[in-house]
C-alpha positions as CSV (number, residue, x, y, z in Angstrom):
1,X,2.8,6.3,-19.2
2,X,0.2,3.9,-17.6
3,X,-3.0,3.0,-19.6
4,X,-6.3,0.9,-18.1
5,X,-5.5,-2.5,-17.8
6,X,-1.7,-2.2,-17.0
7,X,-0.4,-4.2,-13.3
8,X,2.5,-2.6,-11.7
9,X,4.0,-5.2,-9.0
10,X,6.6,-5.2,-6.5
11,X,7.7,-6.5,-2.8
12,X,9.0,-5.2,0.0
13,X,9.7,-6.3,3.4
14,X,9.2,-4.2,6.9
15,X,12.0,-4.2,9.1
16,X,11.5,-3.6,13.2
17,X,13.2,-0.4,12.4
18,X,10.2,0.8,10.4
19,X,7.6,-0.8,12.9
20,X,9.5,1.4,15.8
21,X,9.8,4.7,13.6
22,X,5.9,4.6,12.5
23,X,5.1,3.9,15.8
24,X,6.2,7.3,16.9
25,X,5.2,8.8,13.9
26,X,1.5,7.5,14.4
27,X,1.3,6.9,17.9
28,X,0.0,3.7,17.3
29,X,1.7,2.0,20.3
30,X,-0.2,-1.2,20.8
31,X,1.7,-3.9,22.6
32,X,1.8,-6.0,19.3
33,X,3.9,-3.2,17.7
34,X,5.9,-3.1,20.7
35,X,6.6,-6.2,22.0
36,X,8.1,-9.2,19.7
37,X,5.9,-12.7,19.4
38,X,7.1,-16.1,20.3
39,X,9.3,-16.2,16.8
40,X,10.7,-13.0,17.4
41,X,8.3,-10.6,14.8
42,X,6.6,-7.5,15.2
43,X,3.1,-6.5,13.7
44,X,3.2,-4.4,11.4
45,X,0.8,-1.4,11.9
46,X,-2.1,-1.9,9.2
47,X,-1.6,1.7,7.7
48,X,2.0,1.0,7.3
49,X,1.3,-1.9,4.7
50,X,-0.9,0.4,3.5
51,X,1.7,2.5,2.3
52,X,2.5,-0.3,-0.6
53,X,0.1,0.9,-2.8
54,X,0.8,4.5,-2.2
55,X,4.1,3.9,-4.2
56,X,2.3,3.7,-7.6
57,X,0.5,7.2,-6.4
58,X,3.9,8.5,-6.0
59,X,5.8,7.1,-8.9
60,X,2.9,8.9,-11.3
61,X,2.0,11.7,-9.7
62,X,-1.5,10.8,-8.6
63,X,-3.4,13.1,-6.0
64,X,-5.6,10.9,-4.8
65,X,-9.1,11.6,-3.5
66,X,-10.0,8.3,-2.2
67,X,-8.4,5.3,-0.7
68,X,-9.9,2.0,0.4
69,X,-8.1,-0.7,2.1
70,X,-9.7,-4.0,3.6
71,X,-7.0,-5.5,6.4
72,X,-7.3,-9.2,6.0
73,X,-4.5,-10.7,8.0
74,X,-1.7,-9.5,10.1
75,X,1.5,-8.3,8.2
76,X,4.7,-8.8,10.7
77,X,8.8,-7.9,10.3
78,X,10.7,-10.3,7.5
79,X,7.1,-10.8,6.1
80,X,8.2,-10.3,2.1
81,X,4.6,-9.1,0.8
82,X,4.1,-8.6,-3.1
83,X,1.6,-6.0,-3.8
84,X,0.2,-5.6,-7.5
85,X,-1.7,-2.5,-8.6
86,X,-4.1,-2.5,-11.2
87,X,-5.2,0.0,-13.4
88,X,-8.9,0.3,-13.7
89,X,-9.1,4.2,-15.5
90,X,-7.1,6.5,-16.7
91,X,-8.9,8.9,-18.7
92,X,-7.4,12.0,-20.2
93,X,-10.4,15.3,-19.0
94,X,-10.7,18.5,-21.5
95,X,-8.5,20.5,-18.5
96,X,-5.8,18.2,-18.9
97,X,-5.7,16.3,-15.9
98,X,-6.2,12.8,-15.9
99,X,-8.6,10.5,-13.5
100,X,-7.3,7.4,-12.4
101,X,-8.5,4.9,-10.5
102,X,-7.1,1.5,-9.7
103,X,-7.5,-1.9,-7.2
104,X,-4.7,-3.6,-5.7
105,X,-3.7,-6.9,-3.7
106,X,-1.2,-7.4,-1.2
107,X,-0.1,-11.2,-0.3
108,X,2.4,-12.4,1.5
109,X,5.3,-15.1,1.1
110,X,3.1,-17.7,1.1
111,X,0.4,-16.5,-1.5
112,X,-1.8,-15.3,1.7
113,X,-3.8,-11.7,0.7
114,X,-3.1,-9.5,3.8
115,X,-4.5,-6.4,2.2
116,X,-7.1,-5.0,-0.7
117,X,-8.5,-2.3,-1.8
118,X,-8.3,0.7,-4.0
119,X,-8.0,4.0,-4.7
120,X,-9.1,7.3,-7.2
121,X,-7.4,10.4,-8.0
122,X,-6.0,12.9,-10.5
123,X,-3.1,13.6,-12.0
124,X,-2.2,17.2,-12.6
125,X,-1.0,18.6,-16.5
126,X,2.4,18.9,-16.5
């Protein structure tokens, strides 16, 4: 169970594979996504590093009603990025549900933020 206060971290790293299939999937087809840079790497598409935070949504449940993101560098293929969630409320209402709302920082391998923000929701009774 998650409480106000608690950081959930972890890393992942995109692959060209995931660049290629969220291309399709979003139509984002701009030449960066597309065609490799002068060591090889693609850019990732900003609302796939987006998805990071998304995880702790998923692992608890959360249907969120708002999301913020602020894109402050480029993400690219074999970029590691850590991303640690914070958890600002989580408040148990009289129907049961809980609000939640929390902020979160993505950096990559070299301590470099490439992504904030936050996001609000709910989580249902179960």
């Amino acid at each position: 169970m998650l409480t106000a206060g608690d950081i959930i971290s972890f890393e992942r790293t995109f692959t060209e594979q995931e660049v290629e299939l969220f291309t399709k999937l979003s139509w984002d087809e701009g030449d960066h996504h597309l065609a490799p840079d002068e060591q090889g790497r693609l850019v990732v598409q900003g609302l796939l590093t987006a998805t990071l935070p998304t995880k702790v949504g998923g692992d608890h449940n959360v249907l969120a009603r708002t999301m913020n993101f602020e894109f402050l560098r480029p993400v690219f293929t074999s970029d590691t990025i850590r991303c640690e969630v914070e958890i600002g409320r989580y408040d148990k209402m009289e129907n049961g549900r809980i609000q939640i709302d929390a902020s979160f920082t993505c950096s990559n391998q070299h301590g470099k933020q490439v992504l904030i923000g936050g996001f609000a929701g709910i989580i249902l009774a179960s």
